[in-house]
N, C-alpha and C positions, 0 to 999 in steps of 0.2 A: 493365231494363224497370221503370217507374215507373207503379204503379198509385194511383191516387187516387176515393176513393169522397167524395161528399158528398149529403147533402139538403140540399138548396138552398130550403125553406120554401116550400111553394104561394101565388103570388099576391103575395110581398114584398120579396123580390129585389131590391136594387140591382147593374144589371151592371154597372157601373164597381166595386165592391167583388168581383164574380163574377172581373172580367176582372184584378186584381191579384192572386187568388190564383191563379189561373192563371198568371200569368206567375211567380207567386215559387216556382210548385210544379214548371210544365212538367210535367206528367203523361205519358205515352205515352199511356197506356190512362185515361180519366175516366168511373166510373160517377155513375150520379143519380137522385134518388129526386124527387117531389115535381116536378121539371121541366115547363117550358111552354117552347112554340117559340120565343120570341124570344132567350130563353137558349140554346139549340143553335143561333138564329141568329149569335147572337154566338161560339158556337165555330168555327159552320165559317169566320167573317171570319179568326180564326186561324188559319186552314190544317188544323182537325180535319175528319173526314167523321162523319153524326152518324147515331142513329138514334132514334125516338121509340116508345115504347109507351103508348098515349093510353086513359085513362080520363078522366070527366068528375063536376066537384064543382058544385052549383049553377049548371051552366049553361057552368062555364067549363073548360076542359082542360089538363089535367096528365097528368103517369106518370111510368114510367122510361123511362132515357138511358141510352144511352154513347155516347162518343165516343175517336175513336182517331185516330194519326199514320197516313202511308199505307205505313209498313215491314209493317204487322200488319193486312193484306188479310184479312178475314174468308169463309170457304169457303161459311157455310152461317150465315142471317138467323131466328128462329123467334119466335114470341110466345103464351104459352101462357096464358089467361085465367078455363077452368074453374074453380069453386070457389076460387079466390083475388081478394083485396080490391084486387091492383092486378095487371096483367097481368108475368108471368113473362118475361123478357125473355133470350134466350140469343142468346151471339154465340161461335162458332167459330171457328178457326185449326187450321192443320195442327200448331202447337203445343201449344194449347190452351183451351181454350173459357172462358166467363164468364156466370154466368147472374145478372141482377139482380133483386133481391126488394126488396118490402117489405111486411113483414107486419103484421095488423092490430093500431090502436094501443089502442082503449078495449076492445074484446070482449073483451079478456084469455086468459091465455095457454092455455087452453085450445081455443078458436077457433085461434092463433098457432099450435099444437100440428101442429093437421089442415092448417093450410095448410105444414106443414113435411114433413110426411109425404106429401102430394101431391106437391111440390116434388121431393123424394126420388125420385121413381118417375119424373124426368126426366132424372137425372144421369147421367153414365155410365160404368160401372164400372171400363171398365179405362184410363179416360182421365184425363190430369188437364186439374183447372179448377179454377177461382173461383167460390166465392160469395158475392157480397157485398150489402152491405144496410143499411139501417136495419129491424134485426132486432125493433124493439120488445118487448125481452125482455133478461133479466139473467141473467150466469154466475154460476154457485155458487163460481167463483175468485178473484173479486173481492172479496170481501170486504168484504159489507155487515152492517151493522147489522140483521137481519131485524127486532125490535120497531119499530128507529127508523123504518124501511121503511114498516112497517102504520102506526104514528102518522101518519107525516104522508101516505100517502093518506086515511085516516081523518079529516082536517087539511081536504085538498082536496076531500073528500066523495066520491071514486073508488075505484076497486079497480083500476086497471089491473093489475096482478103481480099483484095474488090477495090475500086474507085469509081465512086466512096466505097469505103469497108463495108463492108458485110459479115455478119454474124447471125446465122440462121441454125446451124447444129447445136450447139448447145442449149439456148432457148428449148428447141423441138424435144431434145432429149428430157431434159425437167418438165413438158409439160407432157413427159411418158411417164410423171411419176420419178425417172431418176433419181439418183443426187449427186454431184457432185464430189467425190470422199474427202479430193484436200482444201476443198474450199471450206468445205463443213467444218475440218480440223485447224481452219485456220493457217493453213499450209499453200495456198494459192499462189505459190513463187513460178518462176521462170524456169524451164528446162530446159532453153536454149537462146544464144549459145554457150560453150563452155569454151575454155582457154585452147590450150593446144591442139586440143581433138579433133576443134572445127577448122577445117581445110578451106581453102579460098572458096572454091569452087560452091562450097555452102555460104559464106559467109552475105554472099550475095542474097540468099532469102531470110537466112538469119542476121537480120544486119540490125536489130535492135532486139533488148530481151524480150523475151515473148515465151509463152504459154502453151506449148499442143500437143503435149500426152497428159493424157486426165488416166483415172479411175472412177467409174462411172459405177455405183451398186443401188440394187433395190433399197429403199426404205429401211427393211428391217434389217438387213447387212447394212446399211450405216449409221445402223443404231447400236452396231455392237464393235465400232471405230474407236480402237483409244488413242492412238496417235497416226499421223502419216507427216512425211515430209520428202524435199526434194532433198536427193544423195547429194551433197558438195563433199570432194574429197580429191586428194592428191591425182589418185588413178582415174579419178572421173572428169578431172580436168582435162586427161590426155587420152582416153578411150575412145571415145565417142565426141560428135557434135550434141550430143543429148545427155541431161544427167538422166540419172534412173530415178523413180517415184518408188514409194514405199508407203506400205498401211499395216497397219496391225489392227486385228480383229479379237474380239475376247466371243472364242467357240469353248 
């Protein structure tokens, strides 16, 4: 099973670049962050069934997605929107479930914090699942420059991480048992920014590479991990400010 997560950038989208990484990736399972309908129109022309969790930015509508093949018949459809920045999107299987987040980007991680801990109170214990996301937040594993960190928000005139940084959601998540999928697979690269994709206007928070969509799965789902990596490719240079993340599972 091949799971593929991307933010696909609100509002910028070229689907001929959308529709090439799809074809080079062929996903089973495709989560999405940032999505508008024309783009989940374009997946179901592909034979995906889709589903949308809709918030609205000036006027215009976006959220999260997934979309899947029709082998992985989901049992049970839910959308959770309390206290979080963009609706909680969970899709079920008799095998295993998926819930898509994406947590907030400028309130920094202490807001990112509470909405992680709410999140939590939906998962469920003795099952496994997916979480995945444009998690807007850095692992303490990665190994960053913390000074260099501060500089250059301090640079951009932001604090997103924190001054000093802060890193609180990923910890909290591994001591839920998580793991981490491409850190495990040795695959812990950067997802942003990319070349073309990323517009001024981002570059200001993306202004060095950095880390903030994970796959997040139970235990036993990352024990059946044979590879993941971050997508670099022509079209994902120029799609999005995000590349997309990928894992393959042996089901």
């Amino acid at each position: 099973m091949r799971l593929m997560h991307y933010n696909v950038l609100f509002d910028t989208i070229e689907l001929q670049l959308l529709e090439q990484i799809v074809d080079q990736t062929k996903p089973d399972i495709l989560t999405l962050n940032e999505v508008q309908p024309e783009e989940l129109e374009l997946l179901q022309e592909k034979g995906y069934h889709t589903l949308f969790a809709e918030t609205t930015k000036e006027g215009r509508h976006y959220g999260n997605g997934i979309a899947w093949k029709k082998q992985f018949t989901p049992r049970s459809i839910r959308t959770i929107i309390q206290d979080l920045k963009t609706p909680l999107l969970i899709w079920e299987t008799e095998l295993f479930s998926v819930y898509v987040t994406h947590l907030a980007a400028k309130e920094g991680e202490e807001v990112r914090f509470k909405e992680i801990q709410k999140i939590i109170q939906y998962l469920p214990p003795q099952q496994d699942f997916f979480l995945v996301g444009d998690l807007n937040t850095l692992s303490p594993h990665d190994g960053y420059d913390l000074q260099e960190l501060e500089k250059g928000m301090q640079r951009q005139g932001h604090a997103k991480f924190g001054i000093p940084v802060s890193m609180k959601v990923i910890p909290y998540l591994e001591e839920q048992g998580l793991v981490d999928v491409l850190q495990k697979a040795n695959a812990a690269f950067p997802t942003v920014p990319t070349g073309e994709g990323t517009p001024e206007h981002e570059k200001r928070q993306h202004f060095q590479p950095l880390r903030l969509d994970y796959i997040f799965a139970t235990r036993r789902l990352a024990e059946r991990v044979k590879k993941a990596y971050v997508l670099r490719s022509p079209a994902a240079e120029k799609c999005s400010d995000h590349y997309p993340i990928v894992a393959e599972f042996d089901f």
